[in-house]
GUBAMAR-406123 format. One record per residue (C-alpha): residue in one letter; residue number from 1; x, y, z. Coordinates in steps of 0.02 Angstrom, whole numbers, padded with zeros to 5 digits. Example, Ala and Ser with C-alpha at 12.3 -4.5 7.8 and 13.67 -1.06 7.14 Angstrom:
REM residues 2
[rec 'A' 1 [00615 -00225 00390]]
[rec 'S' 2 [00684 -00053 00357]]
REM end
This chain:
REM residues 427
[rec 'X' 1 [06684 -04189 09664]]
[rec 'X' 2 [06755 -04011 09606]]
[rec 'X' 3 [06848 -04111 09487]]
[rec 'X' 4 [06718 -04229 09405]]
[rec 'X' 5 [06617 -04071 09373]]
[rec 'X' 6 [06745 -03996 09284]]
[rec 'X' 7 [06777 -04160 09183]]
[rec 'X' 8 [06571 -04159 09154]]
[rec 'X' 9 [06565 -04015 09056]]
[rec 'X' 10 [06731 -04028 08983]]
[rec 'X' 11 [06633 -04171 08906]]
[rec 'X' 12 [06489 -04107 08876]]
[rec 'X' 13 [06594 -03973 08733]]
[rec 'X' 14 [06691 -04116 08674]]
[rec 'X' 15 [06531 -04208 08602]]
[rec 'X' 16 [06452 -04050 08557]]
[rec 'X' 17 [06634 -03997 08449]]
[rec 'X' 18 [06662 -04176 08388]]
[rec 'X' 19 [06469 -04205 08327]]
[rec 'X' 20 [06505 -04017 08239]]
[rec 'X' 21 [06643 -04071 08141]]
[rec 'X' 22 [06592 -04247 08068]]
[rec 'X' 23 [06477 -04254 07901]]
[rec 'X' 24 [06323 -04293 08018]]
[rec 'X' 25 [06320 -04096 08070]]
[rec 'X' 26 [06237 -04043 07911]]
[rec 'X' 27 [06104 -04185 07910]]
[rec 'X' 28 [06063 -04120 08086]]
[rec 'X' 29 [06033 -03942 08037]]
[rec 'X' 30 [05920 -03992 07910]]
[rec 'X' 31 [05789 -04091 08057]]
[rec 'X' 32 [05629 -04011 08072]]
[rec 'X' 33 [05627 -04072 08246]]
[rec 'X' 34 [05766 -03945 08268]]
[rec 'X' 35 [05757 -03790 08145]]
[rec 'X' 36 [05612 -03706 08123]]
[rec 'X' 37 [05588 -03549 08006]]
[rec 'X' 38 [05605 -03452 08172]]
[rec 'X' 39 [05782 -03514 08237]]
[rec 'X' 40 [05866 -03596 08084]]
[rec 'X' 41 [06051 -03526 08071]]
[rec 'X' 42 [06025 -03537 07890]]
[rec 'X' 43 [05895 -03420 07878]]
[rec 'X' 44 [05989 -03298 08008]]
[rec 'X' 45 [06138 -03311 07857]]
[rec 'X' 46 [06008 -03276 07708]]
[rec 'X' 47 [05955 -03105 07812]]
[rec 'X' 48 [06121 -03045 07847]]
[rec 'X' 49 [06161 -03078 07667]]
[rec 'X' 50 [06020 -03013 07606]]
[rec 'X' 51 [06042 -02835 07740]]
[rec 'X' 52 [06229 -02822 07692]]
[rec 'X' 53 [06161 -02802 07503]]
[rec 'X' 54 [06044 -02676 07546]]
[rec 'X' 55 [05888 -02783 07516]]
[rec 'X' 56 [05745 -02758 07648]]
[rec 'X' 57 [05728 -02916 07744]]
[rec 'X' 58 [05587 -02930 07813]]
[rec 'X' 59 [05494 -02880 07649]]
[rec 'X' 60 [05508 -03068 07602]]
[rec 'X' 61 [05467 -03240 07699]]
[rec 'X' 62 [05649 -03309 07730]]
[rec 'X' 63 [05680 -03198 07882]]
[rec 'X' 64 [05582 -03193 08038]]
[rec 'X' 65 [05682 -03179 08187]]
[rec 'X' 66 [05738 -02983 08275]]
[rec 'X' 67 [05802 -02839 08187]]
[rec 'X' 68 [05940 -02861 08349]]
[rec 'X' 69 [05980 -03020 08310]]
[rec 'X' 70 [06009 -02964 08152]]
[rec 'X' 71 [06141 -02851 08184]]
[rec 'X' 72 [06225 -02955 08328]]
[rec 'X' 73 [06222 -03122 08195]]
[rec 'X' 74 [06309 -02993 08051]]
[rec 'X' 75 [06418 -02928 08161]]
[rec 'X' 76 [06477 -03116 08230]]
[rec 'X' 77 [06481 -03176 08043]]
[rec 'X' 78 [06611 -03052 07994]]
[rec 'X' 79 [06714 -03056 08147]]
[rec 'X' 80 [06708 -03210 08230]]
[rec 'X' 81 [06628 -03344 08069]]
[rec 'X' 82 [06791 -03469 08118]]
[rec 'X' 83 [06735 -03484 08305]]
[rec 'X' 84 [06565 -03489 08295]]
[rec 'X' 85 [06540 -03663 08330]]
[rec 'X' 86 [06626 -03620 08496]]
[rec 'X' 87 [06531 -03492 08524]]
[rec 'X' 88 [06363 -03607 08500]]
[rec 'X' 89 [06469 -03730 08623]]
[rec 'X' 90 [06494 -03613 08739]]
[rec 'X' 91 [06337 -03526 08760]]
[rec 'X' 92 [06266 -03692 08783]]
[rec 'X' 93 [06390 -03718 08929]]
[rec 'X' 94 [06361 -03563 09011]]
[rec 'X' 95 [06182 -03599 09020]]
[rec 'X' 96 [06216 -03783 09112]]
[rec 'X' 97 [06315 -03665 09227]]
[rec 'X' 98 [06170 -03542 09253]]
[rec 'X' 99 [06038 -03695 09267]]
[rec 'X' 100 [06152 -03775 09414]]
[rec 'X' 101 [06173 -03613 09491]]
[rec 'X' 102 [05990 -03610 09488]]
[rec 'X' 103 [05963 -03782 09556]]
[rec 'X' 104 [06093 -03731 09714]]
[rec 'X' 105 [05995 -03589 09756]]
[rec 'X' 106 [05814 -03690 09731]]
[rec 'X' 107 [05888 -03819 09838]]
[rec 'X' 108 [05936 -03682 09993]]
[rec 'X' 109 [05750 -03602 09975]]
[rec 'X' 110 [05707 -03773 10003]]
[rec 'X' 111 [05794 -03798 10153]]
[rec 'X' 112 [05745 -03646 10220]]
[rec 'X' 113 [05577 -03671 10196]]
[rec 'X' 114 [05557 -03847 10284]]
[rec 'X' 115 [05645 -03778 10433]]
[rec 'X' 116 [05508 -03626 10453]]
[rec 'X' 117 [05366 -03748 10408]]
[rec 'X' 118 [05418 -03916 10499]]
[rec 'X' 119 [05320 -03872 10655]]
[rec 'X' 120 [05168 -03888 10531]]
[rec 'X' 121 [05231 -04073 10479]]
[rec 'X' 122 [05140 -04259 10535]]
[rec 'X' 123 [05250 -04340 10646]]
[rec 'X' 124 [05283 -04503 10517]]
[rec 'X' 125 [05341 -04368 10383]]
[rec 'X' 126 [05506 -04379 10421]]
[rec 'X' 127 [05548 -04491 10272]]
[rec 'X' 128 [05490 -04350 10166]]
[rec 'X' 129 [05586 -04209 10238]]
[rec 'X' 130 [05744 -04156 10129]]
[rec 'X' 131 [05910 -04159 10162]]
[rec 'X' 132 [06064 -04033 10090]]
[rec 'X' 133 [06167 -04201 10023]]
[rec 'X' 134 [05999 -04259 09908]]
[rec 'X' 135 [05971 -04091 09847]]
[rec 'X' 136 [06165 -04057 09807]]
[rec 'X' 137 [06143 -04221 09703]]
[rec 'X' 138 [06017 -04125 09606]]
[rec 'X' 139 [06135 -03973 09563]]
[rec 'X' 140 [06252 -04098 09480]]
[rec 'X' 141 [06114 -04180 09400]]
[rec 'X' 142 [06028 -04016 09323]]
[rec 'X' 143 [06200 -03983 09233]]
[rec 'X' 144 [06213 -04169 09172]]
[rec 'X' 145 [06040 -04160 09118]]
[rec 'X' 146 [06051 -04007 08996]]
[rec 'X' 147 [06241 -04045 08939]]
[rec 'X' 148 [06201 -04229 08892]]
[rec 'X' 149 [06025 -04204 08846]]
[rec 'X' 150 [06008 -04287 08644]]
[rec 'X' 151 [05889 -04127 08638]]
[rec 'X' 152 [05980 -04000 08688]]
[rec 'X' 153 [06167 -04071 08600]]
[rec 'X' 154 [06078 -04073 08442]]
[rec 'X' 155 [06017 -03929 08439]]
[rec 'X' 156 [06160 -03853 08489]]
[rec 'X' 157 [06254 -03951 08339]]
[rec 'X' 158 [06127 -03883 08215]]
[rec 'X' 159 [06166 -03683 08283]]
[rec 'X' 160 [05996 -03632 08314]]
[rec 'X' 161 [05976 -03474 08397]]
[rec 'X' 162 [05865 -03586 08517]]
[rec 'X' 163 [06024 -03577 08627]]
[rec 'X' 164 [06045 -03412 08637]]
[rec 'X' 165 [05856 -03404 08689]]
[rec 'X' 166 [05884 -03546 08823]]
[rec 'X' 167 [06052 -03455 08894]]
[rec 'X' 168 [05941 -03300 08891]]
[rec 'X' 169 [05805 -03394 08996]]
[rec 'X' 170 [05950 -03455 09106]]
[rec 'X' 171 [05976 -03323 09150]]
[rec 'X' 172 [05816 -03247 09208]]
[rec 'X' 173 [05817 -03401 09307]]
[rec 'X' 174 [05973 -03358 09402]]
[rec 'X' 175 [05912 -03178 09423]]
[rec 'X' 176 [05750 -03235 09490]]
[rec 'X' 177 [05810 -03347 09621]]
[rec 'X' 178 [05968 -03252 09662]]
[rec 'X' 179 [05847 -03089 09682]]
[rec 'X' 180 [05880 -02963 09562]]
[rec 'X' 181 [05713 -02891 09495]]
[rec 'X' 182 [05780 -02761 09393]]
[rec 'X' 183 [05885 -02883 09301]]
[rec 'X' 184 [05758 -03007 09286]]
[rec 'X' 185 [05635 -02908 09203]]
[rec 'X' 186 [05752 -02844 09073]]
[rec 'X' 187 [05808 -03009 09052]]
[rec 'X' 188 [05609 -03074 09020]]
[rec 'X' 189 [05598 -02915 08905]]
[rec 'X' 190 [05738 -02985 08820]]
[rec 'X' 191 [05685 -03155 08805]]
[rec 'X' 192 [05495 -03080 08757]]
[rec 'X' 193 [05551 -02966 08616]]
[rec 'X' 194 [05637 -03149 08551]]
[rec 'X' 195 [05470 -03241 08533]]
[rec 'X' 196 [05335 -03160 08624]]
[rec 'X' 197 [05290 -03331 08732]]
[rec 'X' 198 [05423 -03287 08891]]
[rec 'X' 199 [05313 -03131 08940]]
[rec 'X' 200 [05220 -03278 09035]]
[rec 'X' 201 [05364 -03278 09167]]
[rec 'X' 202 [05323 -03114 09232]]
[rec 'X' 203 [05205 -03193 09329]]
[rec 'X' 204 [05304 -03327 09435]]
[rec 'X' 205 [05448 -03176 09435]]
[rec 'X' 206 [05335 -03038 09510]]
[rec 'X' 207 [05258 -03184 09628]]
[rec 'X' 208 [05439 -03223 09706]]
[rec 'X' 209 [05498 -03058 09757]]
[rec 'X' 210 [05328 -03014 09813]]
[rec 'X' 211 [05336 -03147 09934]]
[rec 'X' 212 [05519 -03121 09967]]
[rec 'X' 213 [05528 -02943 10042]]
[rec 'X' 214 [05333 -02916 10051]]
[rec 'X' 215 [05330 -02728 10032]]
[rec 'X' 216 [05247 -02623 09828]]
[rec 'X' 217 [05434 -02615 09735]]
[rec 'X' 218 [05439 -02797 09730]]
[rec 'X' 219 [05299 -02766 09612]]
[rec 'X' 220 [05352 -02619 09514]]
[rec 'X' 221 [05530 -02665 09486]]
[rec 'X' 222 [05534 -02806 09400]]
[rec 'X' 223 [05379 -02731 09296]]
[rec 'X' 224 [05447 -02571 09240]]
[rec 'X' 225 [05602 -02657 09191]]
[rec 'X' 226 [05525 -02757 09110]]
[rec 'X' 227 [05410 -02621 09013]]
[rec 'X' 228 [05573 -02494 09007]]
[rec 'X' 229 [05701 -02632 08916]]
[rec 'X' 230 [05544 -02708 08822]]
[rec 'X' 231 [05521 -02490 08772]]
[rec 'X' 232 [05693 -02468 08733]]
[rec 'X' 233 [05726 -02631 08604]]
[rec 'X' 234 [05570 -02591 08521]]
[rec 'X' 235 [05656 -02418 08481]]
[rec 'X' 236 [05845 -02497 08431]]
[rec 'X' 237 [05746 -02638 08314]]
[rec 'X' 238 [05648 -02497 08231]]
[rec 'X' 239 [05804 -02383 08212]]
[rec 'X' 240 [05906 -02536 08157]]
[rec 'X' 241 [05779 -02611 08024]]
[rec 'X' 242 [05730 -02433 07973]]
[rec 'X' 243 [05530 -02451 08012]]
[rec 'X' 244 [05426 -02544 08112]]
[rec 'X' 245 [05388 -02678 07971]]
[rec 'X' 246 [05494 -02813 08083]]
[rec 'X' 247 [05334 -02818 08180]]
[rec 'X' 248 [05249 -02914 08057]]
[rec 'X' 249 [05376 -03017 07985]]
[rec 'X' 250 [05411 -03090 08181]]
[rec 'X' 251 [05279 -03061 08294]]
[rec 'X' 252 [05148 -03077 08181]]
[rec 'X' 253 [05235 -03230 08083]]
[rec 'X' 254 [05252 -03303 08269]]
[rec 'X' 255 [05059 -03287 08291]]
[rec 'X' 256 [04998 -03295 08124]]
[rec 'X' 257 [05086 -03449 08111]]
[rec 'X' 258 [05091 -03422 07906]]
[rec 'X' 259 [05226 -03566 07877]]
[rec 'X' 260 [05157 -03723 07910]]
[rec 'X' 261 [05326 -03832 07878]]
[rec 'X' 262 [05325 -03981 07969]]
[rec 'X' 263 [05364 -03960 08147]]
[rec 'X' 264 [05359 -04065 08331]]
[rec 'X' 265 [05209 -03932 08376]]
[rec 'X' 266 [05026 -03936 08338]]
[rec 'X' 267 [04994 -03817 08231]]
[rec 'X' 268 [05053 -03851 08046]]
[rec 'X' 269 [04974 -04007 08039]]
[rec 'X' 270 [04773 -03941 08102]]
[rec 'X' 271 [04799 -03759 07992]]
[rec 'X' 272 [04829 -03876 07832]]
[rec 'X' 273 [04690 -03972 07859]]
[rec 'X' 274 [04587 -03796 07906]]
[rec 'X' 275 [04453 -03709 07808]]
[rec 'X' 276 [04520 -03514 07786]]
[rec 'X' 277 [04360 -03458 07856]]
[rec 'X' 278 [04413 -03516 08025]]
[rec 'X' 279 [04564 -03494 08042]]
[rec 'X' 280 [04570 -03348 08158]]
[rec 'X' 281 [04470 -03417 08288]]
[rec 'X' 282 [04579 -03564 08270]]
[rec 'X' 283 [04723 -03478 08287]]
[rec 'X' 284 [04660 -03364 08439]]
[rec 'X' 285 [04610 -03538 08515]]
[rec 'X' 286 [04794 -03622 08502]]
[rec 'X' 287 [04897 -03464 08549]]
[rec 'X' 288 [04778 -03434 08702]]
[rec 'X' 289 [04822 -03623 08769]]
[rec 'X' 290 [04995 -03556 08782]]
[rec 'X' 291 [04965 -03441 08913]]
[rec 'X' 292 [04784 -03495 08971]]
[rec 'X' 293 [04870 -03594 09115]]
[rec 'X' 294 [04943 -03434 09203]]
[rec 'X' 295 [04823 -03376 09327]]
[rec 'X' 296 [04752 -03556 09403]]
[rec 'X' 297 [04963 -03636 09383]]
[rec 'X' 298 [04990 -03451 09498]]
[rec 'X' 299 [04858 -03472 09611]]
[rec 'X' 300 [04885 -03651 09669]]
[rec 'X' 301 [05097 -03626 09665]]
[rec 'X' 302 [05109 -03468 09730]]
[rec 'X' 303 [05219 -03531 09860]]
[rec 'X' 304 [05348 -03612 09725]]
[rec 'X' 305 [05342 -03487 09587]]
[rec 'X' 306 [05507 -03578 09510]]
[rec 'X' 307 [05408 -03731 09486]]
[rec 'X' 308 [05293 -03626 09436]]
[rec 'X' 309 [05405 -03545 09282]]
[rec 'X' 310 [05460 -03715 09252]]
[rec 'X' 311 [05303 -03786 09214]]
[rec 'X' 312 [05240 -03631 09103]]
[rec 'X' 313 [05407 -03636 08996]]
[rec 'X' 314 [05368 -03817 08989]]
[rec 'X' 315 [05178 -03776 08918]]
[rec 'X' 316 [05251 -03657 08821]]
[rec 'X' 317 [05361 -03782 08730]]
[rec 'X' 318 [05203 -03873 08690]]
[rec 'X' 319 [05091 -03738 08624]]
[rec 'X' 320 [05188 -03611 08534]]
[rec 'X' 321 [05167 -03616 08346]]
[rec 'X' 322 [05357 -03666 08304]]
[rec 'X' 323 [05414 -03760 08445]]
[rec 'X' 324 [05571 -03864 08421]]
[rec 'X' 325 [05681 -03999 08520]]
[rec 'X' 326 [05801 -03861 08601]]
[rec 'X' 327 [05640 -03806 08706]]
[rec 'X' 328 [05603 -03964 08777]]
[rec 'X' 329 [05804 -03993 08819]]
[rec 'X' 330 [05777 -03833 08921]]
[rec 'X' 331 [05622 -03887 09035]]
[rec 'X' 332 [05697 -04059 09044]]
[rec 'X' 333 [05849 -04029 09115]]
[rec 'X' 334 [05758 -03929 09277]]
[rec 'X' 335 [05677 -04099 09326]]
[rec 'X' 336 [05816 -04162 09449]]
[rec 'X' 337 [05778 -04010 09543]]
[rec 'X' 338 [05615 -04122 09610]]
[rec 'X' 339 [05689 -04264 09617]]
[rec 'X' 340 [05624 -04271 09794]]
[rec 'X' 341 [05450 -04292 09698]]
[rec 'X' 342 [05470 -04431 09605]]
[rec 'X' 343 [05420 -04570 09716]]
[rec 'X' 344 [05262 -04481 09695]]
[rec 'X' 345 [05260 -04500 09506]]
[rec 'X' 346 [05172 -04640 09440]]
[rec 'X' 347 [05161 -04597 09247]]
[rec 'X' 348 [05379 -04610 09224]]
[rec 'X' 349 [05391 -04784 09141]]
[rec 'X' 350 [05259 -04722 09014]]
[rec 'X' 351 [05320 -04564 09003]]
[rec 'X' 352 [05489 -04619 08953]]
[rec 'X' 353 [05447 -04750 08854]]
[rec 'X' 354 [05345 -04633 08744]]
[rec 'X' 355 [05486 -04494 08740]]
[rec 'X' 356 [05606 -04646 08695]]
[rec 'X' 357 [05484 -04702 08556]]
[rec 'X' 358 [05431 -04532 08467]]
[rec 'X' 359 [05607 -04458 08475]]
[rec 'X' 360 [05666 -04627 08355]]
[rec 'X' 361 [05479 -04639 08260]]
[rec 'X' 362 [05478 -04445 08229]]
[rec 'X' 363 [05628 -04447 08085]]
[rec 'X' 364 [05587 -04621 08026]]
[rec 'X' 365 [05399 -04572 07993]]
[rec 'X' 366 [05458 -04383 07904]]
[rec 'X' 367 [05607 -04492 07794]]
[rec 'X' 368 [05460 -04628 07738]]
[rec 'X' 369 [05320 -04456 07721]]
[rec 'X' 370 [05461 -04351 07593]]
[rec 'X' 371 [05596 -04445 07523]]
[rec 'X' 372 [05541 -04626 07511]]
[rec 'X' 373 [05346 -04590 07475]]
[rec 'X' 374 [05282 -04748 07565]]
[rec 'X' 375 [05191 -04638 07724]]
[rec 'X' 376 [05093 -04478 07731]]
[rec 'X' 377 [05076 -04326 07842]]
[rec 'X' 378 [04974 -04409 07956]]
[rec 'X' 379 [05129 -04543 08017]]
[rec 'X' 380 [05224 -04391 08059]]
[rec 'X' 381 [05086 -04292 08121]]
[rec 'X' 382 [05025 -04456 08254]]
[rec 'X' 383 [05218 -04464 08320]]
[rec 'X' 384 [05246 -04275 08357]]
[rec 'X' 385 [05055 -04289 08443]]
[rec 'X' 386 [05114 -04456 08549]]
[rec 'X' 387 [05266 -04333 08593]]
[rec 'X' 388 [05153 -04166 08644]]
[rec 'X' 389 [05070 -04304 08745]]
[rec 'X' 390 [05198 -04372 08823]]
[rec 'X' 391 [05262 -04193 08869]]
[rec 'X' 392 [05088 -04147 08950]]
[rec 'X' 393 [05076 -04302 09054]]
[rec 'X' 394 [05273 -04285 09113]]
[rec 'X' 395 [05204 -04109 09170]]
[rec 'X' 396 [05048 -04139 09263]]
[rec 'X' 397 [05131 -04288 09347]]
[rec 'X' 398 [05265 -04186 09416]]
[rec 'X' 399 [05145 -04060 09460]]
[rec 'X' 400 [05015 -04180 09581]]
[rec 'X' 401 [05179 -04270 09620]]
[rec 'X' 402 [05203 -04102 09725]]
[rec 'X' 403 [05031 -04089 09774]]
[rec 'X' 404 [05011 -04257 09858]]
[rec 'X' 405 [05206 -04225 09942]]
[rec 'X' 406 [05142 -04071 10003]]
[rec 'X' 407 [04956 -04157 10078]]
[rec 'X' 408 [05090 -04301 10148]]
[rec 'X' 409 [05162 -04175 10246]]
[rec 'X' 410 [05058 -04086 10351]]
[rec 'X' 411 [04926 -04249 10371]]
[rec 'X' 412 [05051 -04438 10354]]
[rec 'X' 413 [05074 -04542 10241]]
[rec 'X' 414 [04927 -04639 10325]]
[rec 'X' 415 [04748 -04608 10273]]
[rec 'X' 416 [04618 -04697 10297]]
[rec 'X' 417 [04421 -04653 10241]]
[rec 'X' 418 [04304 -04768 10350]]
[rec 'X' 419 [04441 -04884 10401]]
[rec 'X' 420 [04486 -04918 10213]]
[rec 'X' 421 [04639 -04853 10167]]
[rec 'X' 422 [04642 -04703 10024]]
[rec 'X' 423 [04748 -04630 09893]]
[rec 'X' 424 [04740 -04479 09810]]
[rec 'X' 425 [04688 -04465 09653]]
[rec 'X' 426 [04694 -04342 09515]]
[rec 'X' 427 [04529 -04306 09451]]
REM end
């Protein structure tokens, strides 16, 4: 078993290094699916270019993401340009090994929570109860998932710096479940100051420790880490970039959402179409949908807060203004985690089928909208929809997939109303 892992991600850099050096690599970097103006390598290279001559960066529109990143990417450029393709490769590796690590540790909370609840349990849920061989199955799978994800390999071929964002989210992950406030909330901080949306996990963070040692510093830690290391990069971006005009050029460009390039999200398409005089409630309405889902998501899985963060980074991944491919990889790859759920999916076959067709439809449609002239906006713009869609329902099934495992437990799998049998139903 040891060994197969090892061979698994062995693999999983060998497709990453061999898709990096064949002529395709540049055609992938290109993909809107995949780099956006907020984690296109390119753009990182045009900053540090511009910086090293002593131009102001953020003063134009080319450069949008940290004023850290910015010296971390120069410093990598000069030292390590050769190996940075192995250094995309390996981040991406790391973060498989964080996700699994994860998983292993979901999997024993698991455990230990069916043993202190079975007493609760109907006497014909036996079938449901899980066992430490079906959930191991799910570490493996969790690394398999984000190492051979299409999602997740591209974008790791095209360099965005969405895999140092998803390592980064790794792991807070790890931190969270392995219970380590302190370095969870300066990891959030860290993965907040990136692009604002993360801030979100917080909430499923602050929820877990709570619950975990049930005493006030479960609380406070992870906050005033989070507020502390959130303080403290403020002050190194501002003493790096000179000012505080990087707040505009990234956190306002993230919310703003000025650059309405072509995209898998929602917004370029609806703020094209959109009279100026409404765009700020517009935009106030979109940005809120990304975090909107908090509070009720915390109130009805407060006892899973790691389902919980899984599904907000998954909403996130929807409705931020610049989402791209590397995102969904992220989310994706968690799903063998509930495995034990998905007998109680009944949306997969569409689901799937929909992924399958939008991730071939989405380039076709853009190729026949720019270069061939023979489609419009609104080809492209119905295929990344169908794929928000598919996203959302892939979600919400998982998430009453839990529910009705959860009402299966404590009353059988055998209801009747009036002698007719029922079903639950989502309503």
């Amino acid at each position: 078993m040891i060994s197969g892992v090892w061979l698994m991600y062995l693999l999983g850099a060998g497709v990453r290094l061999w898709l990096m050096s064949t002529s395709g690599a540049e055609y992938i970097s290109k993909r809107v699916e995949l780099s956006t103006p907020l984690n296109s390598w390119k753009r990182v290279e045009e900053g540090v270019f511009l910086h090293s001559q002593g131009i102001p960066v953020y003063s134009g529109g080319v450069f949008h993401e940290t004023p850290l990143c910015l010296f971390v990417s120069g410093f990598l450029m000069r030292s390590w340009q050769d190996y940075l393709p192995l250094l995309f490769v390996t981040c991406d590796l790391l973060t498989a090994a964080l996700l699994s690590t994860v998983a292993a540790s979901y999997s024993k909370q698991l455990l230990l929570t069916q043993k202190n609840s079975v007493k609760q349990y109907s006497s014909d849920a036996s079938s449901l109860l899980l066992t430490s061989s079906s959930l191991w199955s799910g570490v493996v799978y969790v690394a398999a998932a984000y190492l051979f994800c299409p999602y997740t390999i591209a974008s790791c071929v095209a360099q965005t710096t969405t895999v140092f964002a998803n390592l980064v989210l790794a792991a807070a992950f790890t931190s969270m479940v392995k219970g380590y406030p302190l370095l969870f909330g300066g990891l959030v901080a860290l993965a907040t100051y990136q692009s604002i949306y993360p801030v979100c996990l917080m909430v499923p963070g602050i929820i877990h420790f709570t619950y975990k040692s049930n005493s006030t510093s479960s609380l406070m830690k992870p906050l005033m880490s989070f507020i502390v290391s959130l303080g403290l990069l403020m002050v190194i971006s501002a003493e790096i970039s000179g000012g505080w005009e990087f707040l505009e050029a990234t956190y306002g460009f993230i919310l703003a959402a000025p650059d309405l390039t072509p995209n898998i999200g929602l917004f370029w398409y609806f703020f094209t179409e959109m009279f100026e005089h409404f765009r700020l409630f517009f935009l106030a309405t979109f940005q809120i949908n990304a975090f909107v889902y908090v509070l009720p998501l915390s109130i009805r899985l407060r006892h899973d807060p790691v389902l919980l963060a899984a599904a907000l980074i998954a909403f996130t991944a929807v409705f931020r203004s610049y989402p791209a491919l590397g995102d969904v990889g992220l989310y994706m790859a968690l799903l063998p985690m509930w495995k034990h759920l998905y007998p109680f999916m009944r949306q997969t076959f569409i689901v799937g089928c929909m992924f399958v067709a939008t991730s071939v439809l989405g380039p076709i449609m853009y190729n026949l909208w720019i270069f061939n002239g023979s489609a419009n906006a609104n080809f492209y713009f119905a295929v990344t929809l169908a794929f928000n869609t598919a996203q959302i329902f892939l979600v919400t099934d998982l998430l009453f997939a839990h529910v009705k495992r959860e009402y299966h437990l404590i009353h059988g799998s055998k209801m009747e109303v009036d002698g007719v049998p029922a079903r639950l139903t989502l309503q």
